[in-house]
DSSP file (Angstrom, degrees, kcal/mol; ACC not computed):
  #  RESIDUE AA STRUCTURE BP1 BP2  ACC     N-H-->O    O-->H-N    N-H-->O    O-->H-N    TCO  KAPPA ALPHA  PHI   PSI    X-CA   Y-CA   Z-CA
    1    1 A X              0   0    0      0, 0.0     3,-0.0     0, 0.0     0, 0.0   0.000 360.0 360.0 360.0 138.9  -24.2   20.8  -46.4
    2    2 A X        -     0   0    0      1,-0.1     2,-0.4     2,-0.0     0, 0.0  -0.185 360.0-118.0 -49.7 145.7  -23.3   22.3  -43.1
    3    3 A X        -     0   0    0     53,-0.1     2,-0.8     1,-0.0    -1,-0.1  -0.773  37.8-152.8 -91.7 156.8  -20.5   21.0  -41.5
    4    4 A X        -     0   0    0     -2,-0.4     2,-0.5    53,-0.1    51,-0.1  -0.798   5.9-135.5-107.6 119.0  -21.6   19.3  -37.9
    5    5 A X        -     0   0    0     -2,-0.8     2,-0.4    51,-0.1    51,-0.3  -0.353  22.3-170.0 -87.8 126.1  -19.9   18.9  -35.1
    6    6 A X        -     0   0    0     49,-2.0     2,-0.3    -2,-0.5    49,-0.3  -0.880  19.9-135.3-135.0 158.5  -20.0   15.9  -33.1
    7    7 A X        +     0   0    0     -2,-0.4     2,-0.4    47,-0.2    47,-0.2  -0.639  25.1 177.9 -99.7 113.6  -19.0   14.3  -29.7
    8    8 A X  E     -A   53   0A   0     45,-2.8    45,-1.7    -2,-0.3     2,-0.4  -0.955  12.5-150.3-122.6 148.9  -17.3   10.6  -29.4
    9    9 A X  E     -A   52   0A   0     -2,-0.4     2,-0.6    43,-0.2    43,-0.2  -0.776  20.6-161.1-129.8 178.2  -16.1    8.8  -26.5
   10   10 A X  E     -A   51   0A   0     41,-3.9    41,-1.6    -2,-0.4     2,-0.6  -0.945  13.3-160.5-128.2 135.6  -13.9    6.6  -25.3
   11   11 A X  E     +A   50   0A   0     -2,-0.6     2,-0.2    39,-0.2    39,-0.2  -0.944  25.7 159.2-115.5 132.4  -14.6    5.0  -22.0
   12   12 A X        -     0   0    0     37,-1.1    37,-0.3    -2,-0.6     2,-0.2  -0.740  23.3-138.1-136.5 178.8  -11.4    3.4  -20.3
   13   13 A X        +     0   0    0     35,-0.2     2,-0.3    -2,-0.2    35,-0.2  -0.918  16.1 172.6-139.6 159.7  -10.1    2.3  -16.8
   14   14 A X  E     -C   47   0B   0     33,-1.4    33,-1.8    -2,-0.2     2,-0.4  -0.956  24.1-126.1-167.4 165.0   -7.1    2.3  -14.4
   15   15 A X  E     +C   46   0B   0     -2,-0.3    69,-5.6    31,-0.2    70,-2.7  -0.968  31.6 166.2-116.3 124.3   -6.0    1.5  -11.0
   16   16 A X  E     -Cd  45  85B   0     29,-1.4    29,-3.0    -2,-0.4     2,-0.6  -0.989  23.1-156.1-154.3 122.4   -4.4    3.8   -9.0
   17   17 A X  E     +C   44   0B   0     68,-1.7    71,-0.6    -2,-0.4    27,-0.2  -0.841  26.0 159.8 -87.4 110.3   -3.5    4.2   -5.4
   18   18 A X  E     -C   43   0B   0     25,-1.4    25,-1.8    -2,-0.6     2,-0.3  -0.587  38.5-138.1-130.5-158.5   -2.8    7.9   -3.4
   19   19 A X        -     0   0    0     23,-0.2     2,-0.7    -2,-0.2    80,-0.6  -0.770  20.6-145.7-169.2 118.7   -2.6    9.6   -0.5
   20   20 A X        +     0   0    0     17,-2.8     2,-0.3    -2,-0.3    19,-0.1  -0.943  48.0 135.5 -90.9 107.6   -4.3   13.3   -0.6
   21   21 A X        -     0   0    0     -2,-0.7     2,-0.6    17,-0.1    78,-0.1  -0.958  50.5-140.7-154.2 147.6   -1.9   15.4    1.9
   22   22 A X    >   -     0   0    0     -2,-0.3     3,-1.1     4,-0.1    -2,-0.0  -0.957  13.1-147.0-119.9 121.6   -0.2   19.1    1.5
   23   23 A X  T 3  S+     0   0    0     -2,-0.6    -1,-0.1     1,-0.3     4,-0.0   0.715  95.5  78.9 -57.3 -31.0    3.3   18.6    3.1
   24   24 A X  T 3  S+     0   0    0     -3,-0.1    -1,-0.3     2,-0.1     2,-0.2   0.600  91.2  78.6 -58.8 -39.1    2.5   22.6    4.1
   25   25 A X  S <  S-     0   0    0     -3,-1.1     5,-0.1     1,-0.1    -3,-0.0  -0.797  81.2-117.0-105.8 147.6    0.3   21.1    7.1
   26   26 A X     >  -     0   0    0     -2,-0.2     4,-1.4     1,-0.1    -4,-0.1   0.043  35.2-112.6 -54.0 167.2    0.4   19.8   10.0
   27   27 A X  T  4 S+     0   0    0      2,-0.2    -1,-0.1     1,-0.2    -2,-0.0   0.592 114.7  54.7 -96.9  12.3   -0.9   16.2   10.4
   28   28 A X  T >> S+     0   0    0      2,-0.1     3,-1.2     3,-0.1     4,-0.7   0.843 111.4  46.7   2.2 -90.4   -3.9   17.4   12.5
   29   29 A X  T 34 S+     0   0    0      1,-0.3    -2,-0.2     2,-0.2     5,-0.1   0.520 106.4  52.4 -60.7 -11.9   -4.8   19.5   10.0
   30   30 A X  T 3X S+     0   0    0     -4,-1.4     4,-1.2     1,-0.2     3,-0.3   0.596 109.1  52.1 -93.4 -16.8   -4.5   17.2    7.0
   31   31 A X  T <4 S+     0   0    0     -3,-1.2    -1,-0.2     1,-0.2    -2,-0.2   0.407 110.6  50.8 -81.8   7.8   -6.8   14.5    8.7
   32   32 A X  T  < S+     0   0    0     -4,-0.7    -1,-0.2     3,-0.1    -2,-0.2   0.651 117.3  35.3-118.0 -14.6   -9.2   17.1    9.2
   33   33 A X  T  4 S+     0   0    0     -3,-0.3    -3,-0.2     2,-0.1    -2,-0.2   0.511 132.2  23.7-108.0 -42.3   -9.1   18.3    5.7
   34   34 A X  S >< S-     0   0    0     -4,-1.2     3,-1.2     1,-0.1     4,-0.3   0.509  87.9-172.9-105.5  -7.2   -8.6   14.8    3.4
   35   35 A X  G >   -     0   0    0      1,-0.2     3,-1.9    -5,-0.2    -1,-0.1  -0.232  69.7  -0.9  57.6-144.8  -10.0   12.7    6.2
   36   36 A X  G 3  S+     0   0    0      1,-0.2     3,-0.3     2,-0.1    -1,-0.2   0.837 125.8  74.1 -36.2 -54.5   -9.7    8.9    5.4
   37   37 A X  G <  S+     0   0    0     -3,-1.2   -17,-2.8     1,-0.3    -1,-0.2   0.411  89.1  63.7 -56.7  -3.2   -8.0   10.0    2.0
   38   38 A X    <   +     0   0    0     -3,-1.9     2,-2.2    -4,-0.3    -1,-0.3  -0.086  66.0 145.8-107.8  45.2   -4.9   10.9    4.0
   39   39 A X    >   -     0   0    0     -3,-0.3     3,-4.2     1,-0.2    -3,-0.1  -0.351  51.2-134.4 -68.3  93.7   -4.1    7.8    5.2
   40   40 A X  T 3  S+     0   0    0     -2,-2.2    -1,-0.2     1,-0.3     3,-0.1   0.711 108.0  53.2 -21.6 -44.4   -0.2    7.3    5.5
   41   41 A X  T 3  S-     0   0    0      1,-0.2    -1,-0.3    -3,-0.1    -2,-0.1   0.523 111.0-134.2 -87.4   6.5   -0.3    4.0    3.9
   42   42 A X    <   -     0   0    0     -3,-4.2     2,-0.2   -22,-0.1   -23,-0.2  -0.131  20.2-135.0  98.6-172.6   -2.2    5.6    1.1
   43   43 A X  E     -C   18   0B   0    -25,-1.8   -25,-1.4    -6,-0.1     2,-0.3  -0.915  18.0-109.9-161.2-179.9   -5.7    3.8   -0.5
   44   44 A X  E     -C   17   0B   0     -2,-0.2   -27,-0.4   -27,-0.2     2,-0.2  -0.892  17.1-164.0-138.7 158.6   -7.0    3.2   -3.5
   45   45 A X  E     -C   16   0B   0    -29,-3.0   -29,-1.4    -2,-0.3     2,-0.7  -0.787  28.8-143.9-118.0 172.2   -9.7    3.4   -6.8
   46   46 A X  E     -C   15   0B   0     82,-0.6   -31,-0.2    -2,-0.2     2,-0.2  -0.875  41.1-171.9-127.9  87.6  -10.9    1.8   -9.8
   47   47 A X  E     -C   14   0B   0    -33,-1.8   -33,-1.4    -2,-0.7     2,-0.5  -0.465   9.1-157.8 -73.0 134.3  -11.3    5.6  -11.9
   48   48 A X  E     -E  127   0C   0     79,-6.1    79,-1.1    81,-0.2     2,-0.4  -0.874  12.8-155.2-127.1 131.6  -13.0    5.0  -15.0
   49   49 A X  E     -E  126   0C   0     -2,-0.5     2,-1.3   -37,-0.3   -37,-1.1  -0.773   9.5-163.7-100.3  99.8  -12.2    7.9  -17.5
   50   50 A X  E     -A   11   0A   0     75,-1.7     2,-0.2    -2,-0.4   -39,-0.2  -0.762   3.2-159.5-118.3 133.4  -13.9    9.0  -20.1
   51   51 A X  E     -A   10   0A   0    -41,-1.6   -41,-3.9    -2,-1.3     2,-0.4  -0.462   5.0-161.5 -85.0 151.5  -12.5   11.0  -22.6
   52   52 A X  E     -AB   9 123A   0     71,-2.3    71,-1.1    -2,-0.2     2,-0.3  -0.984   5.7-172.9-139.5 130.8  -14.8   13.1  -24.8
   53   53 A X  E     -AB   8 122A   0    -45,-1.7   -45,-2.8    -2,-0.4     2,-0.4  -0.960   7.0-171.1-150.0 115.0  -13.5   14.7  -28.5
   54   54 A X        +     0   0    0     67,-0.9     2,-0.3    -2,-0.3   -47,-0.2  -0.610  27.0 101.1-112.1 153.3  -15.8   16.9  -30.2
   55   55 A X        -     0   0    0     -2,-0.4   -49,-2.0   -49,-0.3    65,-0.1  -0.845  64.2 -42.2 151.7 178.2  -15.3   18.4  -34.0
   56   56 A X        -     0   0    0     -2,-0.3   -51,-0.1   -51,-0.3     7,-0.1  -0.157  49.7-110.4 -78.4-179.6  -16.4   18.0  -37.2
   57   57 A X        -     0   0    0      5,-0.1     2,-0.6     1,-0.1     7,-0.4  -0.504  28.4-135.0 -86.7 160.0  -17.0   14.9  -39.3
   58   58 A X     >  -     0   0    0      5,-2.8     2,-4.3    -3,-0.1     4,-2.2  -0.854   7.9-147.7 -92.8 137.9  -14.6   14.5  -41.9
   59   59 A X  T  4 S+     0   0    0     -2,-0.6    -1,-0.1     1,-0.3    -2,-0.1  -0.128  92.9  67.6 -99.2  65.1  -16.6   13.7  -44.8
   60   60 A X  T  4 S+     0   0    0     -2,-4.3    -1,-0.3     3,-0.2    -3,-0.0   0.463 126.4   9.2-141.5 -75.5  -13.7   11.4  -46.3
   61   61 A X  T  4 S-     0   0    0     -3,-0.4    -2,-0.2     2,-0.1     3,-0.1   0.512  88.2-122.0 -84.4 -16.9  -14.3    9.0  -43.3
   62   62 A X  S  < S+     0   0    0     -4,-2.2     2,-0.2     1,-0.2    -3,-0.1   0.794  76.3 131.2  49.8  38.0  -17.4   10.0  -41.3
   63   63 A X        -     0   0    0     -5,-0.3    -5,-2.8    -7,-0.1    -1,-0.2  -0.460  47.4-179.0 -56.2 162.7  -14.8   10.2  -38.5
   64   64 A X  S    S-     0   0    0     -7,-0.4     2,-0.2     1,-0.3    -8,-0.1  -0.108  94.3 -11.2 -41.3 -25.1  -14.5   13.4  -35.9
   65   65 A X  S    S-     0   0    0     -7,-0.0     2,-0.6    -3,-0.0    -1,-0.3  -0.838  79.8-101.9-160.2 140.2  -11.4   10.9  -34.8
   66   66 A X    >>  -     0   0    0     -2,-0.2     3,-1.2    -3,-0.2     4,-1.1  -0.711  26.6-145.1 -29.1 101.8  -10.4    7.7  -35.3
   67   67 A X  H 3> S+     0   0    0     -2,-0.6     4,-4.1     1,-0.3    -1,-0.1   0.764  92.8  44.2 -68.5 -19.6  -11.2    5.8  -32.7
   68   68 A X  H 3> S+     0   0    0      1,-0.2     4,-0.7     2,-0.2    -1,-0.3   0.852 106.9  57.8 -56.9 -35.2   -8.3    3.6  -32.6
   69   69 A X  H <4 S+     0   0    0     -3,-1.2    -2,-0.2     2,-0.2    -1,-0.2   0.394 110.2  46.3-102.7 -17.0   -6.3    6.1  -33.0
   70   70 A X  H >X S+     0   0    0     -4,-1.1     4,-1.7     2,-0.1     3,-1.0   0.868 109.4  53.7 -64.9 -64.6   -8.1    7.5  -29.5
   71   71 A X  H 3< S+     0   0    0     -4,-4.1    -2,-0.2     1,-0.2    -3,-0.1   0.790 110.8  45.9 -40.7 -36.1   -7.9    4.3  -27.6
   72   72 A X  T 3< S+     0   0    0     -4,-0.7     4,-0.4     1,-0.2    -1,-0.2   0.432 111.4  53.9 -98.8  -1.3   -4.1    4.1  -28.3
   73   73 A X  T <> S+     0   0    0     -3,-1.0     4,-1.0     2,-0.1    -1,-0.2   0.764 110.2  44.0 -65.9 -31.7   -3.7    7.7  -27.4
   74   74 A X  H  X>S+     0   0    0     -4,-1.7     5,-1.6     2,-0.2     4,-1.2   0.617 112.4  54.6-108.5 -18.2   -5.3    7.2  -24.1
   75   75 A X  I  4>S+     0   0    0     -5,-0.2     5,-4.1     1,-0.2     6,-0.4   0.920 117.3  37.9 -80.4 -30.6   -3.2    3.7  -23.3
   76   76 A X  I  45S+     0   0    0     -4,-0.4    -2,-0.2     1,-0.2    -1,-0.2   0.661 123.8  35.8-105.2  -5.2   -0.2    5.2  -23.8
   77   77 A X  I  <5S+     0   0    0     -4,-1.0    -1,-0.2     3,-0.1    -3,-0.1   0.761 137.6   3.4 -95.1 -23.7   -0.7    9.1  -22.2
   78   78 A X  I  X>S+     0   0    0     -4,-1.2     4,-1.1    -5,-0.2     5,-0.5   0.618 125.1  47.4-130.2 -80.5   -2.9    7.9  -19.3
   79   79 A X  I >><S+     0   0    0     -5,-1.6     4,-2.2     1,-0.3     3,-1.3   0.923 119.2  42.5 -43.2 -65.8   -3.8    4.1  -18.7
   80   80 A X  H 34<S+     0   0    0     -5,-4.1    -1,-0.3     1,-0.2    -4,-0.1   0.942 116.3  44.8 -48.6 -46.7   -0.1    3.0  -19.0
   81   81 A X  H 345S+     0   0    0     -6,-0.4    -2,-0.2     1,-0.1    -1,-0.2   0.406 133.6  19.4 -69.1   3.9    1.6    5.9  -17.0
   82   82 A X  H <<5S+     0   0    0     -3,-1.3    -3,-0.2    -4,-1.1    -2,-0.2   0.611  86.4 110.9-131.9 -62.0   -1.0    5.6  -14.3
   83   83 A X  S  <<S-     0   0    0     -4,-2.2   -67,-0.2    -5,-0.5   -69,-0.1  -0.017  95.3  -4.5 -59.9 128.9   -2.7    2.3  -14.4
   84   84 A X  S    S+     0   0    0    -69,-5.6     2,-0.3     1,-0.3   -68,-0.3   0.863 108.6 110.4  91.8  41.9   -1.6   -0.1  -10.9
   85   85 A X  B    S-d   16   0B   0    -70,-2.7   -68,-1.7     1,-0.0     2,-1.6  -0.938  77.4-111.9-145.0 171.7    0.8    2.4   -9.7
   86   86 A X    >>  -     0   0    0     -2,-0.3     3,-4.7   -70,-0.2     4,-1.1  -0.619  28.0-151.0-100.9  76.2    0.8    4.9   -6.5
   87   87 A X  H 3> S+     0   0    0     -2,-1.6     4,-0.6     1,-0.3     7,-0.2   0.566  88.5  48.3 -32.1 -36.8    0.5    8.0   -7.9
   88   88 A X  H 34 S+     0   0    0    -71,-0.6    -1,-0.3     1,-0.1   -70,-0.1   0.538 123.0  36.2 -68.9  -7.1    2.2   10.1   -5.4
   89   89 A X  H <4 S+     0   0    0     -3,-4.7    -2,-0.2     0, 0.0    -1,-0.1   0.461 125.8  32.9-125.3  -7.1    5.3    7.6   -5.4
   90   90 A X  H  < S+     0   0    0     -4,-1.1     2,-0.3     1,-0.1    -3,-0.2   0.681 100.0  68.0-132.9 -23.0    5.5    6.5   -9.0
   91   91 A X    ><  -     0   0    0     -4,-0.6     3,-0.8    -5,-0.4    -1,-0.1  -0.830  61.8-143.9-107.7 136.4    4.4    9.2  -11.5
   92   92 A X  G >  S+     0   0    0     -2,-0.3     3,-0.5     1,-0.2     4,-0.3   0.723  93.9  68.9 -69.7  -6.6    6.3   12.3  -12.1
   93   93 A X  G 3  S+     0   0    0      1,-0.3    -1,-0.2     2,-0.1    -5,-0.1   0.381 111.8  33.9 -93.7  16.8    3.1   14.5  -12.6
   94   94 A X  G <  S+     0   0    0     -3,-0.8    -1,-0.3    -7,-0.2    -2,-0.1   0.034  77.2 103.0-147.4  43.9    2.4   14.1   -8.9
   95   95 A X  S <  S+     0   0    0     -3,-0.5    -2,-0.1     3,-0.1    -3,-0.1   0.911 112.4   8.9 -79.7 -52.6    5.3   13.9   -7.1
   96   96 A X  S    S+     0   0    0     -4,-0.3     2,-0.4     2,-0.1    -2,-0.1   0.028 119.7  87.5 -91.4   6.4    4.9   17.7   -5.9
   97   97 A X  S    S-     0   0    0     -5,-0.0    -1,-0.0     2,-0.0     0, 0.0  -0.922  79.7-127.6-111.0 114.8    1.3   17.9   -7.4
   98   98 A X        -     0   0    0     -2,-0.4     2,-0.7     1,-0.2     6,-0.1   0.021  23.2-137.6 -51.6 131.2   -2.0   16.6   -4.8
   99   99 A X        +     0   0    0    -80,-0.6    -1,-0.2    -5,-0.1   -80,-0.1  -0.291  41.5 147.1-155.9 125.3   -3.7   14.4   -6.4
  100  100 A X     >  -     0   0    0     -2,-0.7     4,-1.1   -82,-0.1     5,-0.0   0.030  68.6 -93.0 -73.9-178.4   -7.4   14.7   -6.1
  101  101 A X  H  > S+     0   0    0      2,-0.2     4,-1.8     3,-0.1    33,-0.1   0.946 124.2  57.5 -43.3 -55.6   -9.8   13.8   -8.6
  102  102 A X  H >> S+     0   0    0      1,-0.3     3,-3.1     2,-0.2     4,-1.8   0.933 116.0  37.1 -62.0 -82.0   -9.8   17.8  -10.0
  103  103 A X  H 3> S+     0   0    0      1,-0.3     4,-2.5     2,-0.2    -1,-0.3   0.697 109.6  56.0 -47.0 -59.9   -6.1   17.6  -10.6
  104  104 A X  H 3X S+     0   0    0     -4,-1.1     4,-1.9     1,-0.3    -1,-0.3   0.671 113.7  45.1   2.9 -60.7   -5.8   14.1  -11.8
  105  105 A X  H <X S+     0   0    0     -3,-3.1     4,-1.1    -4,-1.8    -1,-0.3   0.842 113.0  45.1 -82.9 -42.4   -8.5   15.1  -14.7
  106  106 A X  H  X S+     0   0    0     -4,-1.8     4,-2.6     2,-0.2    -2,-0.2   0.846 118.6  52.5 -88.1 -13.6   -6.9   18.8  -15.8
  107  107 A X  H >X S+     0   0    0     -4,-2.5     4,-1.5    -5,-0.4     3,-0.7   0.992 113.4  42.5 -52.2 -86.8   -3.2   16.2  -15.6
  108  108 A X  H 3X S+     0   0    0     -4,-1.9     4,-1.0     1,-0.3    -2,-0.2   0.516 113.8  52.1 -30.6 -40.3   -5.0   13.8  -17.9
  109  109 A X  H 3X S+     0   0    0     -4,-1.1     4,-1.1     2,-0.2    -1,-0.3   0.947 106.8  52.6 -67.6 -66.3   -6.3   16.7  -20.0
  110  110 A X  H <X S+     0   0    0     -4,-2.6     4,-1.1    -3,-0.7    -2,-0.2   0.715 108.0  52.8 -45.0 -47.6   -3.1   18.1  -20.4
  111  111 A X  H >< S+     0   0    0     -4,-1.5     3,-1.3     2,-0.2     2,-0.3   0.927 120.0  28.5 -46.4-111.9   -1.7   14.8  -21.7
  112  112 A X  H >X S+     0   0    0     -4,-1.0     4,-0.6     1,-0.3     3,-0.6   0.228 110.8  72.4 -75.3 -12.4   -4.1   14.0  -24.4
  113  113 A X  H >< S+     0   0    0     -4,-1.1     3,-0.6    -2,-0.3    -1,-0.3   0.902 100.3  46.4 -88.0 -47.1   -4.7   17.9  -25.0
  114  114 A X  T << S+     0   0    0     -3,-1.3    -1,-0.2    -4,-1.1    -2,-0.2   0.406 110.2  55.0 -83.2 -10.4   -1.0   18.2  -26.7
  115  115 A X  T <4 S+     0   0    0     -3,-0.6     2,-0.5    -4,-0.1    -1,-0.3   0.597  94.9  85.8-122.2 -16.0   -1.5   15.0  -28.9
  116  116 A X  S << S-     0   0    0     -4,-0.6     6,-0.1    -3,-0.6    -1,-0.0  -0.689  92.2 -94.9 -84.8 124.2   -4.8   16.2  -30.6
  117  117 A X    >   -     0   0    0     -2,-0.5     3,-1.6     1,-0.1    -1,-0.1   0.041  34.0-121.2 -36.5 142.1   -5.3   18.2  -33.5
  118  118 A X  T 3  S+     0   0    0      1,-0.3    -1,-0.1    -4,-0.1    -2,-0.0   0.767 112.6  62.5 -74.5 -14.3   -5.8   22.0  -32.4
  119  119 A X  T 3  S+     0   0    0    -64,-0.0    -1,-0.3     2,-0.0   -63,-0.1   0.904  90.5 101.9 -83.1 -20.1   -9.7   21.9  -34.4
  120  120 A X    <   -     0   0    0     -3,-1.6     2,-0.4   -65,-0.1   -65,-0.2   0.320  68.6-150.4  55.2 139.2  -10.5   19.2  -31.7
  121  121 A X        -     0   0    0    -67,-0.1   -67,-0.9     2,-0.0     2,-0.4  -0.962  19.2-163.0-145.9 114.9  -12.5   20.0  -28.6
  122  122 A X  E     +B   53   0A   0     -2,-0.4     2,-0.3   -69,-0.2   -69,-0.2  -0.941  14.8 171.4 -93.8 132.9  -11.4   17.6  -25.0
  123  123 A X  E     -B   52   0A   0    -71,-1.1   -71,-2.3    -2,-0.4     2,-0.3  -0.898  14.6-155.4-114.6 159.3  -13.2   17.2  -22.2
  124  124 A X  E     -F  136   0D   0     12,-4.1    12,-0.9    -2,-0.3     2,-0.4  -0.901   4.5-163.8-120.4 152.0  -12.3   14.5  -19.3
  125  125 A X  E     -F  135   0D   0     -2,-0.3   -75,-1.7    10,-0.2    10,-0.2  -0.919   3.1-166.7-112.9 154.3  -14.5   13.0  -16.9
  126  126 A X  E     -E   49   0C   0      8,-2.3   -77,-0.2    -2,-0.4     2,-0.1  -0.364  14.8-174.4-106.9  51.2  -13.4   11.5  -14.2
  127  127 A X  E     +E   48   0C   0    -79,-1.1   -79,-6.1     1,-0.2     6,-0.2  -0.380   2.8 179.3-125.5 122.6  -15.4    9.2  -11.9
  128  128 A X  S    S+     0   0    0      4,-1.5   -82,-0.6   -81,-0.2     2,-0.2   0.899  81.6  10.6 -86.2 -56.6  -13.0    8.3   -8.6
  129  129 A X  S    S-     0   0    0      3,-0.9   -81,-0.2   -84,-0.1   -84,-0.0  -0.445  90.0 -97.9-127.9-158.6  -16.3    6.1   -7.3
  130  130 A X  S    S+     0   0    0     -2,-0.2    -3,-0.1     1,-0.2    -1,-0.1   0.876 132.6  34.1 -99.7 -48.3  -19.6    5.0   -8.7
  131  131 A X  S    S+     0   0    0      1,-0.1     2,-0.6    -4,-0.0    -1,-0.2   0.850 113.0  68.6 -93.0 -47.8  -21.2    8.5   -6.6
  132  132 A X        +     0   0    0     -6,-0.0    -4,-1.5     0, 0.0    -3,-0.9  -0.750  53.6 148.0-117.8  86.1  -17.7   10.9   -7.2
  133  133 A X        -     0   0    0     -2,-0.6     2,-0.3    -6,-0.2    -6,-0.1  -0.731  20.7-173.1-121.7-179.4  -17.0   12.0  -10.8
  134  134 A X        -     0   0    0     -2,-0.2    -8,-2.3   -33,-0.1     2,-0.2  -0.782  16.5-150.1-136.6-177.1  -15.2   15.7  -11.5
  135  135 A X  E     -F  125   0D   0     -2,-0.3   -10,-0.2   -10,-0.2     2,-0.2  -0.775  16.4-113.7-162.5 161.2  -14.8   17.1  -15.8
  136  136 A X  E    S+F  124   0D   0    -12,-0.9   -12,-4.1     1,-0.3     2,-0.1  -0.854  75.8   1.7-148.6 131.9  -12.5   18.9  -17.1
  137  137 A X              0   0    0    -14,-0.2    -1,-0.3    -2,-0.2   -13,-0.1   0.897 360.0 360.0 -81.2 179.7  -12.5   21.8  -18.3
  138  138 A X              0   0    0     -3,-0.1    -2,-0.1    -2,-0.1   -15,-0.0   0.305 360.0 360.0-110.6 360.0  -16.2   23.4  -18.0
């Protein structure tokens, strides 16, 4: 039999507070570029993430992944280091990094990209509001 490859996901959540501004601008220019999203006192979302892991099954388990073994990747690379916290003030991966949706997701990528086996496929989405999603990569 052909081997097949197939896509599971894991849908998770986190809460996360920023402030989109490039130090590089004036503060004119940065309301005029992030709007609302530059607010000094920062603002916040409820992202909900879903990670996406494509490969074949293994035919030992009728896995592509363990999904446990997803969920408790994802608490400990992304939901823990992120979840309730101000992402410009509290995480190191955005201390010098903006962070938009786009960034946020290829961050997040990066993260979970280094902990999977390399026959493994990732994709991220990202969805900042109900309307607003980015993924990562296309």
């Amino acid at each position: 039999m052909d081997k097949k490859r197939v896509a599971v996901f894991r849908k998770e959540h986190f809460n996360a507070a920023h402030r989109l501004h490039n130090p590089e601008w004036s503060d004119e220019e940065n309301k005029r570029v992030f709007g609302k999203c530059n607010n000094p006192h920062y603002h916040g979302h409820n992202y909900e993430l879903i990670v996406q892991v494509i490969g074949e099954v293994d035919p030992v388990t009728g896995f592509v992944m363990d999904m446990k073994l997803l969920s408790d990747l994802i608490k400990d690379r992304v939901t823990d280091r992120f979840d309730h916290k101000n992402l410009n003030l509290d995480t190191e991966e955005f201390k010098t990094l903006n962070p938009s949706a786009e960034h946020i997701a290829i961050v997040i990528y990066d993260s979970l990209r280094s902990q999977l086996d390399s026959s493994l496929d990732l994709k991220i989405r990202l969805y900042e509001t109900e309307r607003n999603f980015v993924e990562y990569p296309v």
